[in-house]
C-alpha positions as CSV (number, residue, x, y, z in Angstrom):
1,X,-7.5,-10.6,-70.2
2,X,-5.7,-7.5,-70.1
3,X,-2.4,-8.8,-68.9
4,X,-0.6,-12.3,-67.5
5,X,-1.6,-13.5,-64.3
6,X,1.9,-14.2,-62.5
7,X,1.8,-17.6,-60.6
8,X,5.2,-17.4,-58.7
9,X,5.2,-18.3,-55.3
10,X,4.9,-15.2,-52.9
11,X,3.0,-13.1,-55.4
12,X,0.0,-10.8,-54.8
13,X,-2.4,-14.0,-55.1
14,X,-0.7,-15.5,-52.5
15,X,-0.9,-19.2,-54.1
16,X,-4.6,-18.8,-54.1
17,X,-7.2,-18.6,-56.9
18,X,-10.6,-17.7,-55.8
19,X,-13.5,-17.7,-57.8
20,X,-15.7,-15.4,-55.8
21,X,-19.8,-16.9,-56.2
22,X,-22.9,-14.5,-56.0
23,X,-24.2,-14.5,-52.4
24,X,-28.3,-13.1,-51.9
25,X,-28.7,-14.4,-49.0
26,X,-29.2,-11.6,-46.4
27,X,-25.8,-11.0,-44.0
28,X,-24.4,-13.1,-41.1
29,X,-22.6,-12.4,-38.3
30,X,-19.0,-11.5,-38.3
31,X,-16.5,-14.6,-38.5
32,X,-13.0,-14.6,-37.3
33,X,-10.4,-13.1,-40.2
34,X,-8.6,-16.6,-40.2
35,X,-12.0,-18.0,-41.1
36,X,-12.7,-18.4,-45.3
37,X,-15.8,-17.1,-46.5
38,X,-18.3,-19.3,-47.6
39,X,-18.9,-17.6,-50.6
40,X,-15.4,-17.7,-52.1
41,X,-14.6,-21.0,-53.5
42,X,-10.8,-21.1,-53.4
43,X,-8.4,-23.3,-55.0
44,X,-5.1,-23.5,-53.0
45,X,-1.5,-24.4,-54.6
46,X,1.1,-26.5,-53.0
47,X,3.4,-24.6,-50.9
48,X,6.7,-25.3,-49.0
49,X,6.0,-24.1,-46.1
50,X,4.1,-22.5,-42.8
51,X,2.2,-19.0,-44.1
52,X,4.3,-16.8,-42.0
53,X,2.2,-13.8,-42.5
54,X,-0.7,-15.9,-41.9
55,X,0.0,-17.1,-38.8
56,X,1.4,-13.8,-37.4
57,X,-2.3,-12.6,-37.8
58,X,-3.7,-15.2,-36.4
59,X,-1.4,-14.9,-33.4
60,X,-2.0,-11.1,-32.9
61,X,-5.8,-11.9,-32.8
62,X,-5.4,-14.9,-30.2
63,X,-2.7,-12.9,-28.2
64,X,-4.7,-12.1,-25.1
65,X,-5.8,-15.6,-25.1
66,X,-2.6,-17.4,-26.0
67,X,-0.3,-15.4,-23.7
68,X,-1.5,-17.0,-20.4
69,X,-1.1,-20.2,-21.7
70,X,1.4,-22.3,-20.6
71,X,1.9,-25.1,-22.6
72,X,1.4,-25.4,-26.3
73,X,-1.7,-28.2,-25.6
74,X,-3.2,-25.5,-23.9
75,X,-2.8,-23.4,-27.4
76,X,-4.0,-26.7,-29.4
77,X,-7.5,-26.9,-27.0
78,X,-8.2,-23.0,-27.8
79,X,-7.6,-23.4,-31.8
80,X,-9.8,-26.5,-31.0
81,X,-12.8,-24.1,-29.6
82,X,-12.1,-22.1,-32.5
83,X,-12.9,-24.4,-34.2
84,X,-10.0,-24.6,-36.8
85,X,-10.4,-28.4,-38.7
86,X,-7.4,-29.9,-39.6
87,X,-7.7,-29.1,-43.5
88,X,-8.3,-25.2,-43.0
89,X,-5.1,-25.3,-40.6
90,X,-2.9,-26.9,-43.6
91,X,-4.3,-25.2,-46.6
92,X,-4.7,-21.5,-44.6
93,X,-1.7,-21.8,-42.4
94,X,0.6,-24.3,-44.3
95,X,0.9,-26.7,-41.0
96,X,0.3,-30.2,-40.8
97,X,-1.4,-30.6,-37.7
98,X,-2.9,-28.3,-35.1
99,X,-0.5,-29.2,-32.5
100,X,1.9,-27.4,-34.9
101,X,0.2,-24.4,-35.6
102,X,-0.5,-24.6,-31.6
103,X,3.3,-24.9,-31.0
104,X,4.4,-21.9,-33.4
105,X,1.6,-19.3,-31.7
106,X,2.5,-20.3,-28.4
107,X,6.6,-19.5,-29.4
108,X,5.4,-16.3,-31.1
109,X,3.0,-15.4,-28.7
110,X,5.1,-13.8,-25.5
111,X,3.7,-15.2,-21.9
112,X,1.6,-12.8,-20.0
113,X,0.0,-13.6,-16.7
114,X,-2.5,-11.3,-15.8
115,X,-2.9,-11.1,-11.8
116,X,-6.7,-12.2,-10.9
117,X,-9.5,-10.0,-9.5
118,X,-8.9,-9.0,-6.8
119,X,-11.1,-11.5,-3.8
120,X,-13.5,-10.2,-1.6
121,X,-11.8,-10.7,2.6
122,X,-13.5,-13.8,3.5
123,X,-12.2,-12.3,7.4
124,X,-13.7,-8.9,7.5
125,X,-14.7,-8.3,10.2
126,X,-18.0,-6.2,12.1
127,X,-16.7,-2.8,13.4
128,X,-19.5,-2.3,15.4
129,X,-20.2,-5.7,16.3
130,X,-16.6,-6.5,18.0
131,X,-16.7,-2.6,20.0
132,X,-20.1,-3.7,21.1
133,X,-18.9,-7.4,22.7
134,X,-16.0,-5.2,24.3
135,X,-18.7,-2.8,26.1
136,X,-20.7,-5.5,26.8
137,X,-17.6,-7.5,28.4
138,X,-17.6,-4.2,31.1
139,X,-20.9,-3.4,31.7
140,X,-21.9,-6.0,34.0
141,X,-19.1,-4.6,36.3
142,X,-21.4,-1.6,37.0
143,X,-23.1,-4.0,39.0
144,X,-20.5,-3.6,41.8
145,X,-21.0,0.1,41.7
146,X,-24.9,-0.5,42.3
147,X,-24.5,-3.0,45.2
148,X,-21.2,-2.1,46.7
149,X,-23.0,-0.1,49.9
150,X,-24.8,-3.6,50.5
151,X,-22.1,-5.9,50.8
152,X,-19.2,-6.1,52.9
153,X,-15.9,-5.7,50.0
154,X,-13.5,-6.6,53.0
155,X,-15.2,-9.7,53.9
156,X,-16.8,-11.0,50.5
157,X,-13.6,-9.9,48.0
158,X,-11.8,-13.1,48.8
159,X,-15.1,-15.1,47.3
160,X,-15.8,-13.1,45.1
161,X,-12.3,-13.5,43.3
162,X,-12.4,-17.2,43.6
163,X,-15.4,-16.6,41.7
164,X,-14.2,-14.2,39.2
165,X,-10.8,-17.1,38.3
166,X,-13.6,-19.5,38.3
167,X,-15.7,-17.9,35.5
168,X,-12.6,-16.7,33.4
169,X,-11.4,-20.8,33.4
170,X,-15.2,-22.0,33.0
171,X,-16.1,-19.7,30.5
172,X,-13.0,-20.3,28.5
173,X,-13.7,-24.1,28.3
174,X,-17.3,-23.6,28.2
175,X,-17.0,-21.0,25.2
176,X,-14.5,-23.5,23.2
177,X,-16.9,-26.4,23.3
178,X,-19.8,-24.5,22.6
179,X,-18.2,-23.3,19.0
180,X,-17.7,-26.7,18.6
181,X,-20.4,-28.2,19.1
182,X,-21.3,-25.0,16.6
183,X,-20.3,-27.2,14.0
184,X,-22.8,-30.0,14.8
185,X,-25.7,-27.2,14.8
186,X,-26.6,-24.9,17.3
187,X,-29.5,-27.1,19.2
188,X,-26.0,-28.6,21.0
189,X,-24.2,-25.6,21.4
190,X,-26.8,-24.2,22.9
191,X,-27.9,-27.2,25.7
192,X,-24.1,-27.3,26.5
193,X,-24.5,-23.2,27.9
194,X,-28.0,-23.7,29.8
195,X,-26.3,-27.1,31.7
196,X,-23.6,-25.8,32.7
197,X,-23.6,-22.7,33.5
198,X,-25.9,-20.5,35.6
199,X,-27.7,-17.2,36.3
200,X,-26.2,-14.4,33.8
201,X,-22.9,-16.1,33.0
202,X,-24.7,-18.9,31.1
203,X,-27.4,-16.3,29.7
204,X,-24.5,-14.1,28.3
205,X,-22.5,-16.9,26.9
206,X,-25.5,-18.2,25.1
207,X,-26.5,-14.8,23.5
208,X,-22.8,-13.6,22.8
209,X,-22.0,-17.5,21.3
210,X,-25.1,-16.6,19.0
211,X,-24.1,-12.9,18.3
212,X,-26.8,-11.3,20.1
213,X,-25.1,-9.1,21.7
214,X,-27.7,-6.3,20.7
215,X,-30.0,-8.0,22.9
216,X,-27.8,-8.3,25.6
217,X,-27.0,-5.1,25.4
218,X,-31.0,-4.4,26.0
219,X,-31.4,-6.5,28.8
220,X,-28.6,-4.6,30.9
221,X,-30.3,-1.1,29.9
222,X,-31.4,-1.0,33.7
223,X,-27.8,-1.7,35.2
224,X,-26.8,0.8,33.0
225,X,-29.2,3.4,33.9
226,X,-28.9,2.6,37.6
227,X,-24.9,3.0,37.7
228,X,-25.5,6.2,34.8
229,X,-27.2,8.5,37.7
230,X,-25.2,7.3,40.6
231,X,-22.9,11.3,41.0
232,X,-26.1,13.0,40.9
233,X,-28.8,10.7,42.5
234,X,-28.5,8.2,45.6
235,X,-31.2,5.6,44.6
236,X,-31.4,3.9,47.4
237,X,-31.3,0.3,48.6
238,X,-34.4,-0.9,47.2
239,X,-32.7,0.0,43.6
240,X,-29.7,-0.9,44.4
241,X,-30.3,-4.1,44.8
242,X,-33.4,-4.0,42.4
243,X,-31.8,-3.0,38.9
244,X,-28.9,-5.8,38.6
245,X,-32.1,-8.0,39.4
246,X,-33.8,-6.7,36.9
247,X,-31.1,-7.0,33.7
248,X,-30.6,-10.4,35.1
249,X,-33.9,-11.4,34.6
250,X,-33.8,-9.2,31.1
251,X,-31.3,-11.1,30.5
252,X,-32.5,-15.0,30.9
253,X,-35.7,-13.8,29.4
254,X,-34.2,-12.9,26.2
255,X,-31.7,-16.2,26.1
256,X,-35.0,-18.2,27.0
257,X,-36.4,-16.7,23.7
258,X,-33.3,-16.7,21.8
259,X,-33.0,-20.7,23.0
260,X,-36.5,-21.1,22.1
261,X,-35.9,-20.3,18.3
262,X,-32.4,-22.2,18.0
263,X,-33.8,-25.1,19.6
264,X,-36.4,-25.2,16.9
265,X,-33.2,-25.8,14.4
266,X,-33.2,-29.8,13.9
267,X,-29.9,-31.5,14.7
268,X,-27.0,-32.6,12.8
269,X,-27.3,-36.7,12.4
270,X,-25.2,-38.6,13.7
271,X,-23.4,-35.6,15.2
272,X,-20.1,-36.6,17.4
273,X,-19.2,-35.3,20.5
274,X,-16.0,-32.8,21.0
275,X,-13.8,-34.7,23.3
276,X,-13.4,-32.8,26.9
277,X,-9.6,-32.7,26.8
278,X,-9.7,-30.2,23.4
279,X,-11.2,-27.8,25.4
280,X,-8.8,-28.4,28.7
281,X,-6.1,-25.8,27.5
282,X,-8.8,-22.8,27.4
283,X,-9.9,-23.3,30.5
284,X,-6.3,-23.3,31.8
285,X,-5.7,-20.1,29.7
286,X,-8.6,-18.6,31.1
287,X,-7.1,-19.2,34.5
288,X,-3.8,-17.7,33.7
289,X,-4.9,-14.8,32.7
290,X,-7.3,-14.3,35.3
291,X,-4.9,-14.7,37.5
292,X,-2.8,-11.9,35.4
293,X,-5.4,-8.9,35.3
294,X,-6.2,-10.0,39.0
295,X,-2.4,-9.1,40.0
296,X,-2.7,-5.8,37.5
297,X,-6.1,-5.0,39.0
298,X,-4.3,-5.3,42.8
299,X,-2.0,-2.4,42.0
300,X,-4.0,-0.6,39.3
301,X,-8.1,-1.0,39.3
302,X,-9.1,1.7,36.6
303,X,-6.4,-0.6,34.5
304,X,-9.0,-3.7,34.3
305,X,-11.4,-2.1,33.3
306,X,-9.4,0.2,30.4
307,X,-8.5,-3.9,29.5
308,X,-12.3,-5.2,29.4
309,X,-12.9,-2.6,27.1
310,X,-10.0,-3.0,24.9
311,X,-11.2,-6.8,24.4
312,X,-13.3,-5.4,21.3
313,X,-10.9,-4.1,19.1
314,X,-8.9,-7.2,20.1
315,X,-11.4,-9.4,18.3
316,X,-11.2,-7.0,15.6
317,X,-7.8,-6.9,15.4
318,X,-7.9,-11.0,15.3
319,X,-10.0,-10.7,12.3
320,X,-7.8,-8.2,10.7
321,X,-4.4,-10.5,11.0
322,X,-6.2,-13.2,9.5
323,X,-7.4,-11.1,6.5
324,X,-3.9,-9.3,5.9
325,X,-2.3,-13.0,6.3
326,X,-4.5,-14.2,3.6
327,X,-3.3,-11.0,1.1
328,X,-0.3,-11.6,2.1
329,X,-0.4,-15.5,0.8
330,X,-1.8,-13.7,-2.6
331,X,1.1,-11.4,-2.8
332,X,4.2,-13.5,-1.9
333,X,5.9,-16.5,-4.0
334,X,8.3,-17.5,-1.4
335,X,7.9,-19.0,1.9
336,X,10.7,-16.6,3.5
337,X,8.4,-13.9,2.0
338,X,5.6,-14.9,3.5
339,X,7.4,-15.3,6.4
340,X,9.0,-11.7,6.5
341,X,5.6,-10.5,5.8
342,X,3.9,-12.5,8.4
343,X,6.4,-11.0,10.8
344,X,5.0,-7.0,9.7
345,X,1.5,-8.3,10.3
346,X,1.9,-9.6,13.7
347,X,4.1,-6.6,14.7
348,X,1.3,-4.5,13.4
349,X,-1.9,-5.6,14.7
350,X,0.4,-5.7,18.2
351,X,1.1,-1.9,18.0
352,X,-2.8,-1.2,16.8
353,X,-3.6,-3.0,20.0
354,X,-0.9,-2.2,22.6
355,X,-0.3,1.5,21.0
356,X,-3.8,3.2,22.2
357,X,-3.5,1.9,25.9
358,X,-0.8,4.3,26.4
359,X,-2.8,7.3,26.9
360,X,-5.8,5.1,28.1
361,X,-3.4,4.4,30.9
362,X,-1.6,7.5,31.6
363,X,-5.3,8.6,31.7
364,X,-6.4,6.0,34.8
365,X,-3.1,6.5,36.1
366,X,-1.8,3.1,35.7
367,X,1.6,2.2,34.7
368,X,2.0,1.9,31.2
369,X,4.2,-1.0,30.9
370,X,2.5,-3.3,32.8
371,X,-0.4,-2.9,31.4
372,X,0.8,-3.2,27.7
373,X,2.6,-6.0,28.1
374,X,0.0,-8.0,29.7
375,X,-2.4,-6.6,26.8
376,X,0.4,-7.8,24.1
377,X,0.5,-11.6,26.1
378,X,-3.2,-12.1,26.1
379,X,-3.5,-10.8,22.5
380,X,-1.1,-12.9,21.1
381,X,-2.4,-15.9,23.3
382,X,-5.8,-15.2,21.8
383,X,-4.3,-15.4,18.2
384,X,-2.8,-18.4,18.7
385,X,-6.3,-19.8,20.0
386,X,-7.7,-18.6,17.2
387,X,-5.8,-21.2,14.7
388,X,-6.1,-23.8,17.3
389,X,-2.7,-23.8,19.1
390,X,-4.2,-23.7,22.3
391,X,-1.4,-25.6,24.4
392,X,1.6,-23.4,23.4
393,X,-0.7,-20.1,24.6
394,X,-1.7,-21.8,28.0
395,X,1.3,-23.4,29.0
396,X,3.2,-19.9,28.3
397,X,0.8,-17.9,30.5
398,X,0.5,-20.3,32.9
399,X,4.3,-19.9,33.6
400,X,4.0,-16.5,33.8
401,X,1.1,-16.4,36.1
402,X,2.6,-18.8,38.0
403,X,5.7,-17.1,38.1
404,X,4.2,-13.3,39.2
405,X,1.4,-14.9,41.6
406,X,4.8,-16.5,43.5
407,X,6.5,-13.5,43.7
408,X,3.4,-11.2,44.7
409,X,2.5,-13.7,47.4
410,X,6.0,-14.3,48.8
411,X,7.4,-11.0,48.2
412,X,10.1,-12.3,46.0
413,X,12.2,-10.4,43.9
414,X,12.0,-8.4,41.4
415,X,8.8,-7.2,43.9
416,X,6.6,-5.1,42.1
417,X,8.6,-5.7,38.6
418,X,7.3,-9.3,38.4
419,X,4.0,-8.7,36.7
420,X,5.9,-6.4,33.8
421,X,8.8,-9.0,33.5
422,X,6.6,-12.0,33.2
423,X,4.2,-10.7,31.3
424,X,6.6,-9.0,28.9
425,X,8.6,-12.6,28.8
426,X,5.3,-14.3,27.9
427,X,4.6,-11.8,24.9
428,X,8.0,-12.6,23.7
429,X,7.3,-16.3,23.5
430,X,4.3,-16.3,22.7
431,X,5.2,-13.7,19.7
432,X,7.9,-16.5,18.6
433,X,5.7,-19.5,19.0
434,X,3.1,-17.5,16.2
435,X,5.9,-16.4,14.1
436,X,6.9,-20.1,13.6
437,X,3.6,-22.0,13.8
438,X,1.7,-19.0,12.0
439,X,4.4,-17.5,9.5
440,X,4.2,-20.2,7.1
441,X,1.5,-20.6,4.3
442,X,-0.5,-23.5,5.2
443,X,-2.4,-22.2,8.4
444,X,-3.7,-19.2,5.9
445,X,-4.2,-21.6,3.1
């Protein structure tokens, strides 16, 4: 020996003599630093204590791990996978147990807690599909342009706005059922359209209920092309009346197909029937606010239509709310946050909406107001819907159909203010009623 070998406790051996043994066997992977080699044979003196220095590199090499944790069994149940045994943890570390050494790495190690990836929006929603179901909600209205020289409009308007209230409630109640019965699978959803409804009303439903609305689109290629050279060409009665015949019959001929495959879809066992009165407050919505674009449409004509259209990037704006609702849930911790944001959603997706009929309007020559408030009411309504408050929506725009069909019909006062008053009221309520059944976490959860 060329010199003493000094045995006092914090030395350069730190308590340890190893006796390193000749290893030829060829080389393994990597182990973790806290991990002895098997080819050391190492003899370990008492100590008094935890191996500071020791545990401090085990801690910075667990960190990333460790930090998240929060509670030390959480620390013990990683060491665990480790797979640290209980002697190596008292002769390396100088604990007695692993809850110990778990306990001292999770007070050394500070607590991190790394936000998740970022989700995929489960409500994103199809750009083109949602403009395309707004066109499609207009285009049978060319229809009137084709046959208007063939019918009388002072004699037949009267039925054929009892008509028009009548689809608008139907369809409403019909629609609602039909995505419930959705549930069940679509052979039912699908029987419920062809029974009760009729002619191009049920053929629609069925192929818009199914998102065909490519298809339906198709089918009313000859109303279209019909009403597309009416200022250059007159085409003549036969035509006239030929053309809407013939994208009706597109149009059942391409639901009887459609019908054909879904029906070939087995159905759910022991499916159970939606009960009628869940679907009575759509159809009394769909009244109301027939009754509302029927007033706007007495004053301002070009205004209904500028509203069909606008129905498509009302769905899409539905689908929107819900998917900035649901960040919104990921980026808030308190309830009055969520709330507060909730409130900057809604009064978003409102302005998205209401914002663009301005010049839409100014361009038809309708009056602004009216027809932005009624937009903002039916919106909002339609939200509601949406997360199945369907009572709140039709009871509020039934008051204010009710209210602005009285004072149309009587002449009350305000007179020709009604419509903007009521509907502007409405959107006020019905903006509340969201903000407290919708600005709370649970509907988004």
């Amino acid at each position: 020996m060329s010199g003493p070998i000094s045995l006092e406790p914090g030395g350069t051996e730190q308590d340890t003599l190893a006796i390193r043994l000749a290893d030829v066997r060829p080389p393994r992977r990597r182990r973790p630093r806290w991990a002895l080699d098997d080819a050391t044979l190492a003899i370990r003196l008492p100590r008094r204590g935890p191996d500071e220095e020791a545990v401090s590199e085990l801690a910075a090499e667990l960190a990333d791990r460790v930090g998240p944790a929060v509670h030390p069994y959480e620390v013990a149940a990683l060491l665990e996978a480790e797979g640290l045994s209980a002697s190596l943890i008292k002769e390396r570390y100088g604990h007695p147990n692993l809850f110990s050494l778990a306990s001292a790495l999770f007070e050394r190690v500070p607590r991190t807690f790394p936000e998740p990836a970022p989700a995929a929006d489960p409500w994103r929603p199809d750009t083109v599909r949602c403009l395309l179901r707004g066109v499609l909600f207009a285009l049978p209205g060319l229809a009137y342009l084709l046959t208007a020289p063939l019918w009388n409009a002072a004699g037949h308007a009267p039925a054929l706005i009892v008509a028009g209230l009548v689809s608008w409630a139907w369809g409403q109640a019909l629609g609602h059922r039909a995505h419930l019965r959705m549930a069940t699978g679509r052979r039912e959803a699908c029987l419920l359209y062809t029974k009760r409804q009729s002619a191009y009303l049920a053929a629609a439903g069925v192929l818009l209920v199914l998102a065909r609305e490519r298809l339906l689109l198709a089918a009313l290629s000859p109303l279209v092309a019909g009403a597309a050279v009416l200022p250059w060409w007159e085409p003549g009665s036969l035509l006239r009346a030929g053309l809407p015949l013939l994208a009706l019959l597109a149009t059942l001929a391409v639901t009887g197909r459609v019908l054909w495959s879904a029906l070939a879809v087995p159905a759910v066992a022991a499916a159970t029937r939606p009960r009628l009165l869940w679907s009575l407050p759509y159809g009394l919505f769909g009244l109301a606010a027939g009754v509302l674009v029927l007033l706007e449409g007495r004053e301002e004509p070009y205004a209904v239509i500028v509203l069909t259209v606008s129905m498509g990037p009302a769905e899409w704006l539905l689908y929107r709310y819900r998917g900035l609702s649901v960040a919104a849930l990921r980026a808030t911790a308190t309830p009055a946050g969520f709330l507060l944001r909730s409130a900057g959603i809604l009064g978003l997706c409102l302005l998205v909406y209401v914002l663009p009929l301005l010049p839409a309007a100014l361009l038809t020559g309708a009056e602004p107001a009216a027809l932005m408030l009624l937009a903002a009411a039916l919106w909002t309504a339609l939200l509601l819907q949406a997360f199945g408050a369907a009572w709140p929506s039709a009871a509020i725009c039934l008051t204010a159909a009710g209210a602005a069909g009285a004072a149309t019909v009587f002449d009350l006062p305000p007179g020709a203010l009604a419509l903007p008053l009521c509907c502007g009221a409405a959107a006020l309520c019905l903006a509340v009623c969201a903000l407290w059944l919708l600005g709370r976490p649970a509907p988004h959860a």
